[in-house]
N, C-alpha and C positions, 0 to 999 in steps of 0.2 A: 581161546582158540580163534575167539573172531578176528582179534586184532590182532592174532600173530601171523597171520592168513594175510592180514592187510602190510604187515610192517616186515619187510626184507633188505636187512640193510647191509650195506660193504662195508661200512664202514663203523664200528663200536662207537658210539660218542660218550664220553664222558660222562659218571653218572650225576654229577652238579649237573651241565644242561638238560639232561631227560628228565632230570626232575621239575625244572624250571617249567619245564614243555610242558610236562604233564600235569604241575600244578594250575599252572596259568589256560591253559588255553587245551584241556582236553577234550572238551566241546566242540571244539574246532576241527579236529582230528577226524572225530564223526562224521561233521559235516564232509569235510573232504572225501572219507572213505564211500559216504552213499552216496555224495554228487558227481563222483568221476568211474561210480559204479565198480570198481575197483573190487569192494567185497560181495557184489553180488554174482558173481560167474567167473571169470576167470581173473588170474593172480596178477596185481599190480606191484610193478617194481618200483623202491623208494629208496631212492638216493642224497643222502649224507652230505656235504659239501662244508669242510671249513674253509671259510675265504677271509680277505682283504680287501682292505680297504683300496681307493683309488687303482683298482686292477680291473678290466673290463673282459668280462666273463660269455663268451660265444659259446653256446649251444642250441640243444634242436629241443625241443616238447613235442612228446607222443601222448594219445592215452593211453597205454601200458606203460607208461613211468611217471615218476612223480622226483622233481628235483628239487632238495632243500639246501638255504645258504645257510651257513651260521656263521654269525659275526659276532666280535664281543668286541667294546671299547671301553674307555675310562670315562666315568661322568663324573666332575667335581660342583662343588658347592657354589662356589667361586666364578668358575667361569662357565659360560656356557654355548656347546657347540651343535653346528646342525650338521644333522645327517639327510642327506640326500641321492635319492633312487632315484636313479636312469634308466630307461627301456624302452630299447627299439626292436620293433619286429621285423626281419630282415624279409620274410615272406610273402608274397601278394597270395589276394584271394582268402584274406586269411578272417574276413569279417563275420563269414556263418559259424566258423570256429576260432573264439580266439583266446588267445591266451590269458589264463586267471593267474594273477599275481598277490600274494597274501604277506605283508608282514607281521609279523608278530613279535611284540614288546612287551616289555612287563606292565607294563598299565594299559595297552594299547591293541589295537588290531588294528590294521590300514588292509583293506583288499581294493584291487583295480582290474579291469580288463585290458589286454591290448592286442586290438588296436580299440581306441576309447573313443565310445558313440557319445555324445552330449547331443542332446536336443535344444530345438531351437524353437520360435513360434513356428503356429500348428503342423507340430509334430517333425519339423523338419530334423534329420540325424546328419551329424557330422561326423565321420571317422578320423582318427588320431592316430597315426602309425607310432608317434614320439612321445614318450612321457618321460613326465619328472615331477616328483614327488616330494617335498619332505618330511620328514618322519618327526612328530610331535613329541618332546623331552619332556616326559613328568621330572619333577624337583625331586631334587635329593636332600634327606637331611644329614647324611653322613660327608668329612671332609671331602673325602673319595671314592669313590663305588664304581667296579666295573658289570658293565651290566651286558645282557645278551638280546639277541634279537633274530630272529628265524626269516627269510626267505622262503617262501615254498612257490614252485613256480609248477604247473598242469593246464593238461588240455585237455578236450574232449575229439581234436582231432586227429585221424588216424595215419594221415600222411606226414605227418609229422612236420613244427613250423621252429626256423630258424630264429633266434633271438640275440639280443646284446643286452645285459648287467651290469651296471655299475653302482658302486656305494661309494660318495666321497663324502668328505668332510665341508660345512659350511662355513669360512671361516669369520665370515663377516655376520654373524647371524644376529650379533647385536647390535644394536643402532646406539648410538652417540648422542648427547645432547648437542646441537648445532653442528654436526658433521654431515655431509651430502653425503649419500650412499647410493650408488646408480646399479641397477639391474636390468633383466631383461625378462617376460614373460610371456606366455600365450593362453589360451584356453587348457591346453592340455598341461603344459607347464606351470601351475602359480608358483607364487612366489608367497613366502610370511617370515617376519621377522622381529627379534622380541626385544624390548625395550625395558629398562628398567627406573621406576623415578630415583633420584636422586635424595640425595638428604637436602633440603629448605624449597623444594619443588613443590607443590600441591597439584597445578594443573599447567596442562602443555598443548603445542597445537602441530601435529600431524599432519605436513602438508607432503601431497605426492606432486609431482608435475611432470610435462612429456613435452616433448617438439611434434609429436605427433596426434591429432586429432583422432582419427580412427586409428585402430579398430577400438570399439568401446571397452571400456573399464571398469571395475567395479574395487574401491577400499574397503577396510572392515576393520572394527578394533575387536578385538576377542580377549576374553579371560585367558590366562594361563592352565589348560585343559585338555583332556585330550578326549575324542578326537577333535582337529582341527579341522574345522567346515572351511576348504580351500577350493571348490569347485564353483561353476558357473550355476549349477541347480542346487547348491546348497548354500553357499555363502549366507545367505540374507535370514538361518535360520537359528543365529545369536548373535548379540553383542551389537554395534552401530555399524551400519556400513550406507553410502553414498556410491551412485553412478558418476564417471568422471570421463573427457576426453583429454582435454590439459593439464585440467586443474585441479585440485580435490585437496581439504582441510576438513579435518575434525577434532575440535576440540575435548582433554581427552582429563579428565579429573582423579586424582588418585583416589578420595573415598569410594566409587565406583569399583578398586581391583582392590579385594582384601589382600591380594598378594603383594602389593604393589608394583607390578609390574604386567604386562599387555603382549598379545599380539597385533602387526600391523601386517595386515595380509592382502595381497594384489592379486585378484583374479583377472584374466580377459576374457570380454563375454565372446559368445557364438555366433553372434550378432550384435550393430549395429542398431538395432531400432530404436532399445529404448538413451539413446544419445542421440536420436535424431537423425541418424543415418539411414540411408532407403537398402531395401529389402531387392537384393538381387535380380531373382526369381524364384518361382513358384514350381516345386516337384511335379512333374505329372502323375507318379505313382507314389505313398503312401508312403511303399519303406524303401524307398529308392536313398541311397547315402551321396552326398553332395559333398562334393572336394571345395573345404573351406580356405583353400590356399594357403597363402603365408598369412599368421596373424600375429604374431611377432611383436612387442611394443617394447623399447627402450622408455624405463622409468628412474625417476632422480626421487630418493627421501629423504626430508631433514623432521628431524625432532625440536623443535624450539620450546624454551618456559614463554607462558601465556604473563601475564598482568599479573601483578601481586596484588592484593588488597588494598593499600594504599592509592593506587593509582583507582580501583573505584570511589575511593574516597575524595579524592579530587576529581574525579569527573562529577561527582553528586555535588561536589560544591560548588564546583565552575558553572554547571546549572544553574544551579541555585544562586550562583550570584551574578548573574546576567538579565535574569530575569526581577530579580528584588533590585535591580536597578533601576529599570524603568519604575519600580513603585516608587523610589527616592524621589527621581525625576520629577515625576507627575506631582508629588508631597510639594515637592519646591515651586512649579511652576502654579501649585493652587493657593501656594502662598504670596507666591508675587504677584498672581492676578488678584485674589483677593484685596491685599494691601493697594492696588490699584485701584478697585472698583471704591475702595475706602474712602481712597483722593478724591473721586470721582464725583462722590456722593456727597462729600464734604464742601466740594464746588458749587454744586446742587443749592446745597442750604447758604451759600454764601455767595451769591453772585455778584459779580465786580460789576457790569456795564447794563445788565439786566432790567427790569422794572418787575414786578407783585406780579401784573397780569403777563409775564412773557414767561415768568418761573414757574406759576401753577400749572400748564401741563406739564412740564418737562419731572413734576416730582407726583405728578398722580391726581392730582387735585383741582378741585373748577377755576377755569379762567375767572378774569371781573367782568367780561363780555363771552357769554357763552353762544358758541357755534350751533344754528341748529342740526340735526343728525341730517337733513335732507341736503343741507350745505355743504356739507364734511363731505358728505360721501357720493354728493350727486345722482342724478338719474343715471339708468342705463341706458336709455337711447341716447341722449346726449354724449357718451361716452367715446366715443369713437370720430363725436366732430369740434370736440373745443379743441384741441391741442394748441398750446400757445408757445412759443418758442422761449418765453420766459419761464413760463413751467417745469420745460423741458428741459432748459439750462438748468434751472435750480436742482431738479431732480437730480440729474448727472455730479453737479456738484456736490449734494451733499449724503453719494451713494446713496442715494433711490432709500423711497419711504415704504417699505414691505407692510403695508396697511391688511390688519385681519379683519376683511368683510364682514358687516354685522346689519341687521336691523336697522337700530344705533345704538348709539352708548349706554343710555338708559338699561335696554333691552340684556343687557350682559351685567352691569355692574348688581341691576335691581335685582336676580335672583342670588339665593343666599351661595358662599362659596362652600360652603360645611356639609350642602345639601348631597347625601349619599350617591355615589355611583350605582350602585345596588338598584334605585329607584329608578335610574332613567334606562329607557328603552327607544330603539333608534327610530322607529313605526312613529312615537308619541310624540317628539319633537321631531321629527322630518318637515322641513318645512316648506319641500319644496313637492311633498307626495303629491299634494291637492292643484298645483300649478302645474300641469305637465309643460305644458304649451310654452312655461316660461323656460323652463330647463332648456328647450328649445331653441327658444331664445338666447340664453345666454352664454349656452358652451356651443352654439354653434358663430358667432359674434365672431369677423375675421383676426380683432383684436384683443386677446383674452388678457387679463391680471389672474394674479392670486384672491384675490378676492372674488373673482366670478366664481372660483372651484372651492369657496373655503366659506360657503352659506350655512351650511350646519353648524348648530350648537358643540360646543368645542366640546364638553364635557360627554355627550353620546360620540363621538370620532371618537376622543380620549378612552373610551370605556372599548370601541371598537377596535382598537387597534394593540389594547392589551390582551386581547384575547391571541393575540400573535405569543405574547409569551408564554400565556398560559397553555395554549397548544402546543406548543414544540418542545418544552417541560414536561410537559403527558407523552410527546412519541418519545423525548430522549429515554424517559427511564424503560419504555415497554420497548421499545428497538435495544437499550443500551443492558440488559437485564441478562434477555438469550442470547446476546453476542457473548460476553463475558463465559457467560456458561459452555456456548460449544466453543471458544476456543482455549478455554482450559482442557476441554477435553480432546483437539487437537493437541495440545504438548501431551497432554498424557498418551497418548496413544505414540507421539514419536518416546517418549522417555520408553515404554514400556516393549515398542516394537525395534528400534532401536535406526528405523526406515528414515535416512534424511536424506532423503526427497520427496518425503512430505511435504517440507516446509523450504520458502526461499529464502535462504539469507545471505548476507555478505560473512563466506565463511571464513574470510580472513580475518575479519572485524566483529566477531560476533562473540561476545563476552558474556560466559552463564553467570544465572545467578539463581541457590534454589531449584527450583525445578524449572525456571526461563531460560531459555537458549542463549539470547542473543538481549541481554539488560538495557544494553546502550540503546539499541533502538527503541527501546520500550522509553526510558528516559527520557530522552531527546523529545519525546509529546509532551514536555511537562510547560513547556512555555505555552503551548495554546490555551491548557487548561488556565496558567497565572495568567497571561494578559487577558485575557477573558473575562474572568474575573475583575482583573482592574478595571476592562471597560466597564462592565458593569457597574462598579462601585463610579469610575468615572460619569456616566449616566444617572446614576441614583442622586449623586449630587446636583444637577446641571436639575435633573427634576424638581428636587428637594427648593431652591432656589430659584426655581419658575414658579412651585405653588406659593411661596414665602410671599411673592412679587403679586399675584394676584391676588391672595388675601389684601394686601397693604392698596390695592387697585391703582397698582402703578402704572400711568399710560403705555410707557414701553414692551411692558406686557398683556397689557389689555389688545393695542390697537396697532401695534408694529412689527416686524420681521415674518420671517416667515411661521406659517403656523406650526404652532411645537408639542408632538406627541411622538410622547419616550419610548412605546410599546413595541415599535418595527426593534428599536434602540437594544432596547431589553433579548429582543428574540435573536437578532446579531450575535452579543454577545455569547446567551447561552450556547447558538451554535458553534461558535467555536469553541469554546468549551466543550461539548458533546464531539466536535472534530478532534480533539486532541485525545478524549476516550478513547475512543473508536478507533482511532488510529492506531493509539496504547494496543489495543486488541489486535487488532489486524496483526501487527509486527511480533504479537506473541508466536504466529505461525504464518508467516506471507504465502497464500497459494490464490491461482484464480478463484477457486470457490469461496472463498472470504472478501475478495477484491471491494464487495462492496461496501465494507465497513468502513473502507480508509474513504470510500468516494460519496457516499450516501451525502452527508451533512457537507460537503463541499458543493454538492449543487443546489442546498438548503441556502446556505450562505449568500453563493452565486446571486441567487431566485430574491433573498430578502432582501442585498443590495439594491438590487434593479426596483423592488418595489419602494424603496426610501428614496431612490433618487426621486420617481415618479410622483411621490407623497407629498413630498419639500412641496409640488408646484400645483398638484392638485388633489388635498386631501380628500373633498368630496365623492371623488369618483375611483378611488384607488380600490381594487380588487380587497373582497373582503379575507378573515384568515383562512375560513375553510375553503374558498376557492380558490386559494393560492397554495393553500397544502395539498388540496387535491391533485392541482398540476403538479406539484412537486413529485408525489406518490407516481401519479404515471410518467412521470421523466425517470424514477427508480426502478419502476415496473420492466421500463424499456432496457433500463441498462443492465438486469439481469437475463433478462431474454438475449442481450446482444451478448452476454459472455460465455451463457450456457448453448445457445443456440449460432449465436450471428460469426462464427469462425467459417467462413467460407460458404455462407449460405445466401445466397443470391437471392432467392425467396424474401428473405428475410431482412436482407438491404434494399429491394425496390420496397417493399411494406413500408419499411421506417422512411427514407426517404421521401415518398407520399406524403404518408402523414407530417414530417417534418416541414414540407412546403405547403402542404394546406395548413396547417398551423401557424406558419410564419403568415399568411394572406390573411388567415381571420382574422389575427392579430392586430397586422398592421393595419387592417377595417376596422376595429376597435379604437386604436388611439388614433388614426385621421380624426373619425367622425366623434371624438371623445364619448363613445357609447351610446349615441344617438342613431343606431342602426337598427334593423329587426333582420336576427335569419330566420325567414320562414320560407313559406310556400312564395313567394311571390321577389324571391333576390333575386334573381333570375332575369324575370322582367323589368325591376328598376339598374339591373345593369346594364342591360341594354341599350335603356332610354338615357340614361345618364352617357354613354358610350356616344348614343346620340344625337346629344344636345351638345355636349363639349366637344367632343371630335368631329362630328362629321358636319352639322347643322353649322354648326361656330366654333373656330377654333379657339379655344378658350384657358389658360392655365389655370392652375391652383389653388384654389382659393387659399389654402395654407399651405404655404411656400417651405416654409423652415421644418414642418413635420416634414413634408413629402418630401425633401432633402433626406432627411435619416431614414424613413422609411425607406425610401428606395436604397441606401446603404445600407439600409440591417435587408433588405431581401437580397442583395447582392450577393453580400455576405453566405448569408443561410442558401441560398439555393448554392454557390459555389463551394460550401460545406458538404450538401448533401451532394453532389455531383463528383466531389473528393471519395465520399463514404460509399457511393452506388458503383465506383471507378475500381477505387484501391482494395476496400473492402477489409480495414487496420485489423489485426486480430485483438490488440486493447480496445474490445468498446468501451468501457467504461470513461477509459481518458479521453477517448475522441467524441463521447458525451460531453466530458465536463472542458472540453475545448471548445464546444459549438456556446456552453452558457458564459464560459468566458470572453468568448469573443464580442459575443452580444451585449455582456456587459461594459467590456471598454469601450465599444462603441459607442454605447450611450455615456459613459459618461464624460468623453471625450467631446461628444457634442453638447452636454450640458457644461462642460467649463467654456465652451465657444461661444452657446448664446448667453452664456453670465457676462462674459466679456463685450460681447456686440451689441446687447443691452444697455451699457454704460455701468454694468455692476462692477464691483472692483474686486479680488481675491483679497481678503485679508492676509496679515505680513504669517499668524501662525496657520492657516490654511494652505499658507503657500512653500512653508517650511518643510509639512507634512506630505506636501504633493511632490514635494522634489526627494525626501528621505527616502517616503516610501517606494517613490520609483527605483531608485539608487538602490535600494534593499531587494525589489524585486529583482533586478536582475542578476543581482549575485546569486541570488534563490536559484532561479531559474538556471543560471552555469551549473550551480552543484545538482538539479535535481536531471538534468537530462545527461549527468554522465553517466549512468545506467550502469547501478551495481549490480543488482539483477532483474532477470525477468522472468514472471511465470509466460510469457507469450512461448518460450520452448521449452525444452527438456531441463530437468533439474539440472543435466553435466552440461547442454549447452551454456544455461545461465551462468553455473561457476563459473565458466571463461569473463566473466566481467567481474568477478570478482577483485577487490583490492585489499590492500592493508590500511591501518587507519591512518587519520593525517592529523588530527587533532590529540595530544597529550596520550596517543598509544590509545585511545580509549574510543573515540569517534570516528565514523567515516563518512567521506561525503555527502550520504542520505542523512546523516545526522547533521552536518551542516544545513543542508537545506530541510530539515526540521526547522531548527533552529530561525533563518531566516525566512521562513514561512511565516513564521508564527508572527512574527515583529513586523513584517509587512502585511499582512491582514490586519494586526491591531492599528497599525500607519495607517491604511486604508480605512478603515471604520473611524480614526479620528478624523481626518479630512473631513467624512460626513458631519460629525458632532462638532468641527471647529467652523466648517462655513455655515451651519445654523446657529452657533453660537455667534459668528460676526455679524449677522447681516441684520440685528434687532440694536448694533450698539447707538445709532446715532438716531437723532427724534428728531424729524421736521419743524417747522413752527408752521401748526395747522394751518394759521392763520393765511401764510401765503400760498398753500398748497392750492391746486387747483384739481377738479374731480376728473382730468383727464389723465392724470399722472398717480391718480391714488393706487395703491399696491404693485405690485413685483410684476415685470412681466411672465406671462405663462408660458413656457416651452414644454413640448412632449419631451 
């Protein structure tokens, strides 16, 4: 009796449909009858309605009646069509009361309101007078099946509100392998459309695109399901979906749809924000409804097949075989230099025009008239006033005699060479702890050699500056450990939440593999890791070969070139290495919050460079390793604070800027006075006096010309950086970091090949090969890396807009190029070092006419 109370109908329906009702969805019927109050006081009339299709249906909703559609169509196996609900509310005022719309299907229930509130940030409501809906198609496994679907349309208002119906057909509802299919959507409108793969198809890529930036967007792939999550506050709650304004791709796998087949579903949001779009205005009251105008977007989709396996196949190879080239390379060229040095040696023992005593040093061995050590090497006061113009020709002619400073000869050959590194400590042989006064002396001498800064026993340097490798070996694995770990658990959380914009990648170009997104980019770091390696192996040799040299107590290496420790050599190496890890990691999930991974060991690099350049000219005073990783650590420190913190924070760019110019001053106080400074209590006062003595008392210049030259270039530089940084205020700090150690680095080393030159030193012909390769390499690097595929600096759908497709064999794209050419020019660069200290020990003077004014290399900062 309850429900006969509640059900008065005009019209008998068939007893197949009522059964259908009443199987399906008699739960629902309840709900209706207490929500519209219907069976609690007085009688509610329910009305019957068979309709049709593509006929639009005008009537009014009261609450004393309840109006049901009923439609049936044919669903085949074969093909498949959508159906789509249209509703407009002809009546204002209709928002405190508005019309519930319910369909009901055999697998399905869809209900909606209209006019349709969607919210927006905090709390803002939009009303929708127009909607459109499509209605979700469970599978059939019979050839043909017609099936039914209920309408039921009520109100809870009493004035009763005018409406429009319609049910058409969707006839496009399937999408095509490479066929454009253009549509149109809104917030209230989405759109979804289902795709099936093909037979020899595995996976495909899903690209939407627009002429129109705003209003924002949101794709989705969903299972074949129902219901379909097609709204702005549901979307993102299965399956994958991405924010979009242009552009949107998602790569789409068939193991993924046991059905094999998908939805591709197009919301637009209610706003603009999360695309980077600004926020209107701000409600004065709470539930006040804001007319979101037209939001309307013309959208294009095509379906394309992705890469077949094969073509990863060849991209792993073409890796792989670009990079095992250069190992050929280097095989050949240590074969042909070896077979040289063979010649070389073999001249050695057989001299044509030579005498006994002109050969013994040139093979390691005592003259027949031995030099004394005070002769060789001369006083140091006298140092600065023999120069003799024959000397100085000689030198010049027979590229300069790079003499390693000693005692004297005795003093080096006499201890054993077998004798343990383990044993010697830097305290025990310092030999200059107990002279203060001389150090004094002789790094403040307006004309310095390599020999003035390379007093120390070779063997405590050599143990000091392996401690570079051995440190940066200890951070890689303890930094490179928990990187690996969270961002495996970045992918897993996009695989599992299905959110890509999480992660940045070039969605056109971004090739899974497993559970990685985007393989190529991961790949394309494999060269840092190979040439890395080979430098090192390249360095293990050039070592192996030095100590060979000094067992045998060959003068070339006892008493010539510049001084040679591998240890800066070794720690180069591994960090690129550790760069191209890191890097690997980063690109597993590119977002700011990881940024630092790809950038950490690039200012590592940076930092080791600058310290080899400095080492070549003066070992003794070169910054030891844990003060130079120390700096390195707070140049990291700063560049997480500038990415977490330094987005518009003004605070936080006069801070750094500060600090960045009192650190360029200390600095350059540092190498003027090559560490012969004290900061304490009392700088203060000798700047003053020094201010005036030289300035005001006497006008007086520089005593060292050639530093104060770069110095005043590298402050130039750095305060014009920080006045950049304190101005602009880049939202990349990480990369406007590693631009300020860039910069600083070509600086110097641009001023180190000018006084190599001004010097009378000469570049050797493979020094000079490698200077002009690697430049040629960098700049192509540099084209492919600033055409900016994307960027975490905006919104995940701003950065799509930079998206491209690949350019390299379908498989790479421009950031994988300049992978690529990264890698070959830093290994270029790091040779250059290893080939101008391997040239500059080739040729041996004949002691005999050297004079002590010309002994060793001159010394530039």
């Amino acid at each position: 009796m309850f429900l006969r109370s509640c059900w008065k109908s005009r019209h008998k329906p068939d007893s197949g449909s009522v059964l259908v009702w009443l199987q399906l969805r008699y739960v629902a019927l309840l709900w209706l009858c207490v929500t519209h109050l219907g069976c609690a006081g007085a009688e509610k009339t329910v009305v019957q309605k068979d309709a049709e299709f593509d006929i639009t249906y005008n009537d009014t909703a009261r609450s004393d009646n309840q109006t049901i559609y009923a439609f049936n169509h044919t669903v085949s196996r074969n093909r498949t069509e959508g159906v789509r609900v249209t509703v407009d509310v002809l009546s204002e005022g209709t928002e405190s009361s508005p019309i519930l719309f319910v369909v009901r299907q055999k697998q399905a229930v869809l209900s909606f309101q209209v006019p349709l509130i969607l919210r927006g940030l905090y709390q803002r409501k939009y009303p929708y007078a127009h909607v459109g809906r499509t209605l979700c198609q469970p599978p059939t496994r019979a050839l043909a099946e017609t099936q039914y679907f209920f309408v039921d349309v009520s109100t809870l208002s009493s004035l009763g509100t005018h409406y429009q119906l319609r049910i058409s057909r969707v006839e496009s509802f399937t999408l095509h392998t490479d066929k454009k299919f253009s549509f149109t959507a809104s917030p209230s409108q989405p759109q979804y459309f289902k795709y099936v793969f093909p037979d020899g198809v595995d996976t495909v890529i899903v690209k939407v695109n627009s002429e129109m930036t705003f209003p924002c967007s949101v794709m989705s792939i969903q299972d074949i399901q129902c219901p379909v999550y097609d709204l702005d506050n549901n979307v993102a709650f299965i399956g994958m979906y991405q924010t979009m304004t242009k552009k949107g791709a998602i790569t789409v796998q068939r193991k993924d749809f046991p059905s094999n087949s998908f939805y591709v579903v197009v919301v637009v949001k209610t706003e603009d924000e999360a695309c980077g779009g600004p926020l209107r205005f701000y409600p004065l009251r709470p539930d006040e409804l804001i007319d979101a105008g037209n939001r309307s977007k013309t959208l294009d989709v095509v379906v394309s097949p992705a890469i077949k396996s094969e073509v990863y196949v060849m991209g792993m190879l073409f890796c792989l075989g670009i990079f095992l080239s250069f190992y050929l390379l280097t095989f050949l060229v240590a074969c042909v230099e070896n077979k040289r040095m063979h010649r070389r040696r073999e001249g050695l023992l057989h001299p044509v025009d030579m005498s006994p005593a002109e050969t013994a040093p040139l093979l390691g061995k005592p003259a027949v008239t031995p030099v004394s050590p005070y002769d060789q090497y001369g006083s140091f006061a006298d140092n600065a006033s023999t120069l003799s113009s024959e000397a100085i020709t000689d030198s010049i002619a027979s590229d300069a005699n790079y003499g390693y400073m000693e005692r004297s000869l005795e003093s080096v050959t006499g201890r054993s060479r077998h004798e343990s590194l383990s044993s010697v400590e830097e305290d025990d042989y310092d030999t200059l702890a107990d002279i203060d006064s001389d150090k004094n002396i002789v790094r403040t001498k307006k004309y310095l050699c390599v020999s003035d800064l390379a007093r120390k026993d070779k063997r405590v340097l050599s143990k000091k500056y392996q401690i570079y490798f051995w440190n940066i070996a200890t951070i890689g694995v303890f930094y490179a450990l928990p990187v690996i770990q969270l961002v495996i658990t970045y992918q897993t959380v996009v695989n599992v939440t299905g959110n890509q914009d999480i992660c940045y990648y070039n969605f056109l170009c971004a090739h899974p593999l497993g559970n990685l997104s985007a393989f190529n980019n991961i790949l394309s770091n494999l060269g840092y890791v190979m040439l890395g390696l080979l430098f090192l192996l390249i360095v293990l040799q050039r070592d192996i070969i030095h100590s060979k040299a000094l067992e045998r107590n060959e003068l070339n290496a006892l008493e010539c070139g510049i001084p040679k420790h591998f240890g800066l050599f070794y720690a180069m190496g591994t960090a690129l290495m550790m760069e191209g890890l890191l890097s690997a990691c980063y690109h597993v999930c590119p977002n700011y919050t990881n940024f630092q991974f790809d950038t950490s060991f690039m200012y590592m690099i940076a930092g080791l460079c600058v310290l080899k350049l400095y080492q070549k000219r003066h070992p003794d005073i070169n910054a030891s390793a844990y003060t130079a990783y120390a700096c390195l650590a707070a140049v990291i420190f700063f560049s997480v604070l500038g990415v977490v913190f330094g987005k518009g924070n003004m605070v936080f760019w006069i801070v750094f800027s500060v600090i960045h110019i009192l650190a360029t001053l200390l600095l350059s106080t540092q190498l003027y006075y090559m560490g012969r400074w004290r900061l304490d209590s009392g700088i203060l006062r000798r700047m003053v006096y020094v201010i005036y003595t030289d300035c005001i008392r006497q006008c007086s210049g520089p005593m060292y010309i050639d530093r104060m030259v770069l110095l005043v270039m590298g402050n130039i530089v750095n305060w014009s950086l920080a006045a950049y940084g304190l101005l602009e205020r880049p939202n990349d700090f990480a990369s406007y970091l590693l631009a300020i150690a860039i910069c600083n680095l070509l600086l110097y080393f641009a001023f180190y090949i000018i006084m190599k030159l001004r010097s009378g030193e000469r570049i050797g012909c493979m020094s000079l090969v490698c200077i002009l390769f690697t430049a040629v390499v960098w700049g192509f690097a540099l084209f492919f890396f600033f055409q900016g595929l994307s960027t975490w600096q905006k919104t995940p759908a701003e950065s799509r807009e930079h998206n491209r497709d690949c350019i390299v064999l379908s498989f790479f794209d421009d950031h994988d190029i300049w992978h690529f050419l990264s890698s070959i020019a830093m290994f270029g660069s790091f040779l250059v070092r290893v080939s101008e200290e391997g040239h500059v020990h080739v040729r041996v003077l004949d002691w005999r006419r050297t004079r002590p004014s010309v002994m060793g290399s001159p010394d530039w900062l």
